[in-house]
C-alpha distance (Angstrom), angle and dihedral (degrees) to the residues before:
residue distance angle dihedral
X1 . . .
X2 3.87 . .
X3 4.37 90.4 .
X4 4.26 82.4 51.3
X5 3.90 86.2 48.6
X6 3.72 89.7 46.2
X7 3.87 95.5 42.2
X8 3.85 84.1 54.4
X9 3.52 96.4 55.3
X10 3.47 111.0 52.0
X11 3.98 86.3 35.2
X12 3.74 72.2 68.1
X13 3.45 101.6 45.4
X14 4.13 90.5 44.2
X15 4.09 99.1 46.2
X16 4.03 131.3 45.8
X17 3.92 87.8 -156.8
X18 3.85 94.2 62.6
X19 3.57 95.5 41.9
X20 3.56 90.9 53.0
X21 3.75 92.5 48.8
X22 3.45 96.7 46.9
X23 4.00 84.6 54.8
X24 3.55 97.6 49.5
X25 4.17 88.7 54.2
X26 3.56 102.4 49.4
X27 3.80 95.9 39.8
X28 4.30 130.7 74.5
X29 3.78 109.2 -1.5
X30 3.89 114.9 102.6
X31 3.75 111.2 -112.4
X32 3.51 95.2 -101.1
X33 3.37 97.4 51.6
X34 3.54 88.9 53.1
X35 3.96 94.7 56.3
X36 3.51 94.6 56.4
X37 3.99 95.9 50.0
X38 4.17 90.0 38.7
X39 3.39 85.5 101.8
X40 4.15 101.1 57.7
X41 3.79 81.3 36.0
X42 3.91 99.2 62.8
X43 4.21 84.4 42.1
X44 3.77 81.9 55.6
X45 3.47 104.4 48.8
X46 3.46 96.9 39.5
X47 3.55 97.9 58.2
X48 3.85 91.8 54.7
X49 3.68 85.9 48.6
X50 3.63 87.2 54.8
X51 3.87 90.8 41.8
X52 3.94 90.9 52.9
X53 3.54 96.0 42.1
X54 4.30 85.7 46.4
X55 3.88 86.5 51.8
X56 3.76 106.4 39.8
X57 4.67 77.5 46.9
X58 3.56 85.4 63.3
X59 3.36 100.9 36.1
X60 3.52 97.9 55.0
X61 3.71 107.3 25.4
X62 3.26 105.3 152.6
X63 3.52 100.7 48.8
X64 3.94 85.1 50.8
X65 4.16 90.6 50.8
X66 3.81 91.8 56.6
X67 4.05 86.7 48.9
X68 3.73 91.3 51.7
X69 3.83 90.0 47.4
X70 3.43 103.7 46.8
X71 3.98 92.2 42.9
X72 3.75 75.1 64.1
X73 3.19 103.2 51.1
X74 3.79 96.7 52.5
X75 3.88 90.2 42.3
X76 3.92 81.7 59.9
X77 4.06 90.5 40.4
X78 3.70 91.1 47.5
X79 4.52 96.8 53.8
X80 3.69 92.2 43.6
């Protein structure tokens, strides 16, 4: 739960279009109006989570291969 928390905030910090999301759900709506649309709301936000994370991918792919491979490689470190 604390990496998803994490993720969220630097997706925050990194793109304009989750930050303004992410303001335009928590702010306005009574509280009971926002229970009954949570549901739509987490569809919503996750998809421009997964659109952000998709664009800053591309954007930065080789930075994210030499993640991916090192993650590996200390996966593979850490069993032996």
């Amino acid at each position: 739960m604390a990496a998803l928390a994490l993720l969220l905030a630097i997706l925050v910090a990194i793109d304009g279009r989750v930050q303004q999301q992410l303001t335009l759900r928590m702010s306005g709506a009574q509280a009971q109006t926002e229970l009954r649309a949570a549901g739509a709301q987490l569809r919503s936000m996750t998809s421009v989570i997964v659109d952000a994370v998709r664009f800053q991918a591309i954007e930065h792919a080789p930075l994210v291969f030499l993640v991916v491979t090192g993650c590996v490689l200390v996966i593979f470190m850490l069993r032996t």
